[in-house]
DSSP file (Angstrom, degrees, kcal/mol; ACC not computed):
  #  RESIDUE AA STRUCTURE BP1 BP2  ACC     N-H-->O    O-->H-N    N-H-->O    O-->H-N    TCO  KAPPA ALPHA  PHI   PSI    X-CA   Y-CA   Z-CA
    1    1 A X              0   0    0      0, 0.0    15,-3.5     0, 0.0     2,-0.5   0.000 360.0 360.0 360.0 144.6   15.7   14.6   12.7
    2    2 A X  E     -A   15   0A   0     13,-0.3    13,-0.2     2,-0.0     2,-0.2  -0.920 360.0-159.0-125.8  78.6   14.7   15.4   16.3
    3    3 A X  E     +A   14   0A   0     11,-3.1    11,-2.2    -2,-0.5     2,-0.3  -0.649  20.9 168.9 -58.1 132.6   11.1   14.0   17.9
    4    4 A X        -     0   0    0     -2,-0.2     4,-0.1     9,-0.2     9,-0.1  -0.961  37.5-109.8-142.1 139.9    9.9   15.8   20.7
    5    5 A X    >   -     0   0    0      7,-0.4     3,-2.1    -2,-0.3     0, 0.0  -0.015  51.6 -86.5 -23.1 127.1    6.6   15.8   22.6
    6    6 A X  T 3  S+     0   0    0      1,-0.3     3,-0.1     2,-0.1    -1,-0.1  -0.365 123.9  23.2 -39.1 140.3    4.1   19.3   22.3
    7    7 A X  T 3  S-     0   0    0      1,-0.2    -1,-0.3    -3,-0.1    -2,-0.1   0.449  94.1-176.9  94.3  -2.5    5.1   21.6   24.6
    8    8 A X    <   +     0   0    0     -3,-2.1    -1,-0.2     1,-0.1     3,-0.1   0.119  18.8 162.4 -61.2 133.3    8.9   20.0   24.8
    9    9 A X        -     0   0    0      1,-0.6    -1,-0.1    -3,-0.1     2,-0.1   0.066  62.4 -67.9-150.3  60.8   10.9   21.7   27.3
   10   10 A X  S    S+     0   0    0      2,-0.1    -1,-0.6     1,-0.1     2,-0.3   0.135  88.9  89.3  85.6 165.1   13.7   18.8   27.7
   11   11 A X  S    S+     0   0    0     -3,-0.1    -1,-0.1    -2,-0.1    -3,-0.0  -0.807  84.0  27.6 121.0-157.4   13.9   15.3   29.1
   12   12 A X        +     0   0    0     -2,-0.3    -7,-0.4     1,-0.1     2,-0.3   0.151  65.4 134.8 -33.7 128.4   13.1   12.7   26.5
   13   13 A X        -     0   0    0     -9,-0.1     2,-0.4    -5,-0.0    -9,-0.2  -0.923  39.1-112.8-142.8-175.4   13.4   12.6   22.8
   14   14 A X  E     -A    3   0A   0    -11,-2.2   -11,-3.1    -2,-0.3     2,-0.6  -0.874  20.6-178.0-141.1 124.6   14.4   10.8   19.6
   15   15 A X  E     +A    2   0A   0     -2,-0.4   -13,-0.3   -13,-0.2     2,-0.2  -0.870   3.7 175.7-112.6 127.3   17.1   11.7   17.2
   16   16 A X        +     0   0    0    -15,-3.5     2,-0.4    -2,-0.6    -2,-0.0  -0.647   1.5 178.3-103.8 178.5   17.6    9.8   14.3
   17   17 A X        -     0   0    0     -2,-0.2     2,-0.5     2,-0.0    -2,-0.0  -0.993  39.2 -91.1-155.8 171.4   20.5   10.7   11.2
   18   18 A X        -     0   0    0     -2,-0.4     2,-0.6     1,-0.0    -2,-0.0  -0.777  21.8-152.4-111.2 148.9   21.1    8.8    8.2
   19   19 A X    >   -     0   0    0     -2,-0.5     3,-2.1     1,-0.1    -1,-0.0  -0.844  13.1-154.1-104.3  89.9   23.7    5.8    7.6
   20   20 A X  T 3  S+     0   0    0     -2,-0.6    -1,-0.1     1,-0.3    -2,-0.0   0.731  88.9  35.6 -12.1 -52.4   24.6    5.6    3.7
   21   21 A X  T 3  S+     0   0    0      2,-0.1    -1,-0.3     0, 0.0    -2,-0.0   0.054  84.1 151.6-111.1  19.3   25.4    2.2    3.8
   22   22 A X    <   -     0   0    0     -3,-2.1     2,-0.4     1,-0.0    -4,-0.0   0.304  37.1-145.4 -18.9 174.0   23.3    0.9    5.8
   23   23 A X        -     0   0    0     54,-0.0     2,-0.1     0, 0.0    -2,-0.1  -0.881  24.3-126.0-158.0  99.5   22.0   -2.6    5.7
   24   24 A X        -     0   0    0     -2,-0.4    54,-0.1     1,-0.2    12,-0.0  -0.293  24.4-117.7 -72.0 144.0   18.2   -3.1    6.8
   25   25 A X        -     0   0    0     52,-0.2     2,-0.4    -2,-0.1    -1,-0.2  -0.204  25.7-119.7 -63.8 159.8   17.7   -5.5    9.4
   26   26 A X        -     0   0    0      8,-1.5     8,-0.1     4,-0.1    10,-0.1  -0.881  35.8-120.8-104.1  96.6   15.3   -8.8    8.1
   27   27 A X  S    S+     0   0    0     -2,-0.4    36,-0.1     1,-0.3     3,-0.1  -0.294 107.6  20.5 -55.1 150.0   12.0   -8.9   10.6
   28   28 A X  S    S-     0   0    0     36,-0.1    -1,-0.3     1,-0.1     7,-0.1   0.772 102.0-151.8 -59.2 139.6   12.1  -11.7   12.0
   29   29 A X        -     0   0    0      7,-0.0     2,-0.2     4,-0.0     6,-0.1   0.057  15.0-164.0 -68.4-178.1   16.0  -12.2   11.3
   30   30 A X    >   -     0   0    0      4,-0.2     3,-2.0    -3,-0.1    -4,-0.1  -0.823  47.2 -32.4-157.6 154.4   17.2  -16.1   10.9
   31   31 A X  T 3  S+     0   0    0      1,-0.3    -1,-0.0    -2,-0.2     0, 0.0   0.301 138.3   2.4 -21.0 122.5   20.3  -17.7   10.9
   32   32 A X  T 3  S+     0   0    0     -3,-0.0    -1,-0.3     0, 0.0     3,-0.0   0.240 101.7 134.2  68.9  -6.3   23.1  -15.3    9.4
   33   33 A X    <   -     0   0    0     -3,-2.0     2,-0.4    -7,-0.0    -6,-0.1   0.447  69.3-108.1 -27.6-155.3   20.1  -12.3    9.0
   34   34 A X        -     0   0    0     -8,-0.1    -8,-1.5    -7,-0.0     2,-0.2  -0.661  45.6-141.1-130.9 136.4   20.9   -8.7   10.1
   35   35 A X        -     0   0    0     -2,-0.4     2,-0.1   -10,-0.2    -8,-0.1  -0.697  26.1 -84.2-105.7 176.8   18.7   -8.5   13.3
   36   36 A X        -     0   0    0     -2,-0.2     3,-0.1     1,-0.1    -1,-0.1  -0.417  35.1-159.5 -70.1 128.8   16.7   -5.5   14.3
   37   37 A X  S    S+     0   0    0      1,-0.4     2,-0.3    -2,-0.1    -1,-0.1   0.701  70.5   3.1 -92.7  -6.0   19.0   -3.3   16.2
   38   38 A X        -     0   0    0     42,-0.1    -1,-0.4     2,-0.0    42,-0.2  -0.849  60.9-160.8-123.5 162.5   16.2   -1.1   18.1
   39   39 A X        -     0   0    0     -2,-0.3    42,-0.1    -3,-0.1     2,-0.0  -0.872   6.1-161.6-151.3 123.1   12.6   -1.3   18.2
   40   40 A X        -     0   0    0     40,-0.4    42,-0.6    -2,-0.2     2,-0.2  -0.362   8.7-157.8 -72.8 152.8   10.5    1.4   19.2
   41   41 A X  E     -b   82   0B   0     40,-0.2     2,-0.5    43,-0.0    42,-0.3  -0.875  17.3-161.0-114.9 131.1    6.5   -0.2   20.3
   42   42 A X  E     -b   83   0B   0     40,-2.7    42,-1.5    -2,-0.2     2,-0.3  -0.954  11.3-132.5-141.2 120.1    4.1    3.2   19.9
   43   43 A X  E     -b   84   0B   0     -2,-0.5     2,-0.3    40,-0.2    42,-0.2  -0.683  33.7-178.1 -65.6 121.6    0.2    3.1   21.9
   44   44 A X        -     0   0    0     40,-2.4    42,-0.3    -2,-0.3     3,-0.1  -0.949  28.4-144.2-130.9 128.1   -1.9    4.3   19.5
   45   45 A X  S    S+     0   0    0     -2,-0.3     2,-0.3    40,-0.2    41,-0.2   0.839  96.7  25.5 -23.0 -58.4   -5.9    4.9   19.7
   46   46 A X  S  > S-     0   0    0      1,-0.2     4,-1.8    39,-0.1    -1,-0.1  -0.994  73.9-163.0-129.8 126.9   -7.2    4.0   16.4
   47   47 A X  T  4 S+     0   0    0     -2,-0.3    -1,-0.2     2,-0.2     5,-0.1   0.864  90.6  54.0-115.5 -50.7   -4.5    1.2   15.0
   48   48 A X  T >> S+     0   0    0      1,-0.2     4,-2.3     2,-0.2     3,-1.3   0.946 109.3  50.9 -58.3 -41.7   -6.0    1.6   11.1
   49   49 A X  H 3> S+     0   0    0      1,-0.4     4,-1.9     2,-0.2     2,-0.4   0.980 110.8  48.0 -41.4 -61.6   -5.4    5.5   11.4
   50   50 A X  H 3< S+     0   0    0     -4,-1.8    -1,-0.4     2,-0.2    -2,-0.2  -0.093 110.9  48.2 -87.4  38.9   -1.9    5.0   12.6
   51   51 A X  H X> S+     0   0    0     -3,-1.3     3,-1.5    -2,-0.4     4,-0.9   0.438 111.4  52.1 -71.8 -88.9   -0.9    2.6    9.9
   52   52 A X  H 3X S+     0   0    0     -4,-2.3     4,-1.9     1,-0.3    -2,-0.2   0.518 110.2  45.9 -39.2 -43.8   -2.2    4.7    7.5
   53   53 A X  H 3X S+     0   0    0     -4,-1.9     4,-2.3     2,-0.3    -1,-0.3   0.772 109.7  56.9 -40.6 -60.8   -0.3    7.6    8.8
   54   54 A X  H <4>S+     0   0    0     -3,-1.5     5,-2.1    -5,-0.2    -1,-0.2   0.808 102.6  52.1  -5.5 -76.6    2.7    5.6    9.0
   55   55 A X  H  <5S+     0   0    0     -4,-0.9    -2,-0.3    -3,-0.2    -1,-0.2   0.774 100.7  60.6 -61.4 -44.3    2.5    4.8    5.6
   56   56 A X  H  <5S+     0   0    0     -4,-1.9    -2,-0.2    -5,-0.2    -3,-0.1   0.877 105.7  57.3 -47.8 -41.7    2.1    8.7    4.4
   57   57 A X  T  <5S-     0   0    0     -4,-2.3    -1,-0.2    -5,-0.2    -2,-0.2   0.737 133.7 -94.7 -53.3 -17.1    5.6    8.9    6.2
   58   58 A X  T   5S+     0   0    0     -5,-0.2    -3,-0.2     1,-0.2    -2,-0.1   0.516  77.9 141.0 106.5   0.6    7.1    6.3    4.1
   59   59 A X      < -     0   0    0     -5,-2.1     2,-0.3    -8,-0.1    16,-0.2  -0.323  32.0-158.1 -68.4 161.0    6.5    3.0    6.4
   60   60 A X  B     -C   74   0B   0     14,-1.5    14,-5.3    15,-0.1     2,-0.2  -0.958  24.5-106.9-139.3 144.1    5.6   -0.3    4.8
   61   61 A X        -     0   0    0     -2,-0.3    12,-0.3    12,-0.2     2,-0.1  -0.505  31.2-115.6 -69.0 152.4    4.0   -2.9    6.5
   62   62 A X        -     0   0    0     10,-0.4    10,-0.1    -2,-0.2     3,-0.1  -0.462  22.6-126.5 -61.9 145.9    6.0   -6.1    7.5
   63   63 A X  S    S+     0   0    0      1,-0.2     2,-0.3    -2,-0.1    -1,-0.1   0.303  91.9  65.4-100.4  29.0    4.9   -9.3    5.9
   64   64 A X        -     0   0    0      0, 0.0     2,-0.6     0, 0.0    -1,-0.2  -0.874  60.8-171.5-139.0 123.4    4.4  -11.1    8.9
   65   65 A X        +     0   0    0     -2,-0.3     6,-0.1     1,-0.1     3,-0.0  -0.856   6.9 177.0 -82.9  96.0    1.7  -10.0   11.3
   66   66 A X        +     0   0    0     -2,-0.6     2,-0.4     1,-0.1    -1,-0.1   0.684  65.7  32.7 -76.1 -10.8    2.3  -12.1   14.4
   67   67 A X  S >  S-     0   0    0      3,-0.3     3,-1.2     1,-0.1    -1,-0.1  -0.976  74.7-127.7-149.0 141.0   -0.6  -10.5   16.6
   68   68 A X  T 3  S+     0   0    0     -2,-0.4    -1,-0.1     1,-0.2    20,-0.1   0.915 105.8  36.8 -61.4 -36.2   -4.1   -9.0   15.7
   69   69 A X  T 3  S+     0   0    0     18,-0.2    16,-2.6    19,-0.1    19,-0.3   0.209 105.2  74.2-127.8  41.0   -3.8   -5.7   17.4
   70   70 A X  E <   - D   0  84B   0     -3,-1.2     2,-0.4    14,-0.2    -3,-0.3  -0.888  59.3-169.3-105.1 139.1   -0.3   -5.2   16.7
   71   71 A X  E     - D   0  83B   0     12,-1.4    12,-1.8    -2,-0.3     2,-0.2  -0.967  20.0-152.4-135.4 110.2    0.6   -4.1   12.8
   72   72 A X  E     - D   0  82B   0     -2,-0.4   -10,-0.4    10,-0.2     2,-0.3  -0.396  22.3-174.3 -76.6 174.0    4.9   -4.5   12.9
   73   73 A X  E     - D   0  81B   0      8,-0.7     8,-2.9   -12,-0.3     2,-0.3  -0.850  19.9-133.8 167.8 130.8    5.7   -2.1   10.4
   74   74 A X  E     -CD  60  80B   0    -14,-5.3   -14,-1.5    -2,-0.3     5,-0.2  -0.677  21.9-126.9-107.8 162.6    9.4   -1.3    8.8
   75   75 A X        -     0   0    0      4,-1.5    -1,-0.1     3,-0.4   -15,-0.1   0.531  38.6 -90.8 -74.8-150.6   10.7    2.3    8.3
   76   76 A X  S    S+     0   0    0    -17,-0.1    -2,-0.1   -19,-0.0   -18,-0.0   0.776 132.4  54.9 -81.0 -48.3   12.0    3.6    4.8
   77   77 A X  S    S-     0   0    0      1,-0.2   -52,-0.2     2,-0.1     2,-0.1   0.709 122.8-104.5 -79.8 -17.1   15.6    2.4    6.2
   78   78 A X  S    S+     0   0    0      1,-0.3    -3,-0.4   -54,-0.1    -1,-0.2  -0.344  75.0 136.8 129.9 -73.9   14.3   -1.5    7.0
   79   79 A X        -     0   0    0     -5,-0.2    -4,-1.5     1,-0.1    -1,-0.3   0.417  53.5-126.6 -49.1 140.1   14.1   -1.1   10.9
   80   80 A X  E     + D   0  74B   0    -42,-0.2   -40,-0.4    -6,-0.2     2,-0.3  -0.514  28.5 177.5 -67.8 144.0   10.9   -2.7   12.4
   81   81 A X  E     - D   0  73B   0     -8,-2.9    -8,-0.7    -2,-0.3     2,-0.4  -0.884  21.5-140.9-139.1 135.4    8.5   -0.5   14.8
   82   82 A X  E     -bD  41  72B   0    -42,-0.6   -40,-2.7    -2,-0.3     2,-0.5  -0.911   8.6-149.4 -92.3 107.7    5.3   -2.1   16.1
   83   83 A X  E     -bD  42  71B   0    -12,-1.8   -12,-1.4    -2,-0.4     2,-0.4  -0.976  14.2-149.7 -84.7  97.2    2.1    0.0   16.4
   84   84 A X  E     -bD  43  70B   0    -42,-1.5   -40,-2.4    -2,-0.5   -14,-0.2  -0.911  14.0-162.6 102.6  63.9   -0.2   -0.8   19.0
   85   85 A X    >   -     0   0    0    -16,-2.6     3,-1.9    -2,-0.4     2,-0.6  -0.307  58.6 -76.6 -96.7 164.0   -4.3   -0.6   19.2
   86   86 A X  T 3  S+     0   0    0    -42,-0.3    -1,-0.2   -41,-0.2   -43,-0.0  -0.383 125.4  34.0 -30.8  90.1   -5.5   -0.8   22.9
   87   87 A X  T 3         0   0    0     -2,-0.6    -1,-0.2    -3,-0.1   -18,-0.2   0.341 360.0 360.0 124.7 -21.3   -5.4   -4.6   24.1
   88   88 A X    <         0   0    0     -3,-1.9    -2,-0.1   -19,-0.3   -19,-0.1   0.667 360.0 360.0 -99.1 360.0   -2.2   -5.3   21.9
């Protein structure tokens, strides 16, 4: 799968594929853990919208919220991404 901006007509994107065996990272790892190997942070407007939205995608929230107007949030696959209200 390919993200691109409206209007894309090259430069930046994001491609993801899928790993079979993967192994989801543990948010926040500890001693012997799988850590995160990227993490995206995405500005968002209205921070409840885009958790919900999220979540129609197939995200789950993390169960630990370190920051009020931040919501960390893991992918199907495990990996963490952090959502972002104005001020977080």
């Amino acid at each position: 799968m390919v993200l691109e901006p409206p209007g894309y007509g090259g430069g930046t994107g994001l491609a993801f594929q899928l790993e079979e065996d993967h192994v989801p990272p543990t948010w926040p790892a500890g001693p012997g853990d799988v850590a995160m190997q990227l993490h995206l942070d995405v500005a968002v407007d209205d921070l409840p919208a885009a958790v919900a939205r999220a979540e129609q995608l197939g995200a789950r929230p993390a169960s630990y919220q370190p920051q009020e107007l931040v919501r960390v949030m893991l992918d199907p696959a495990g990996h963490p991404f952090c959502l972002f209200a104005p001020g977080g």
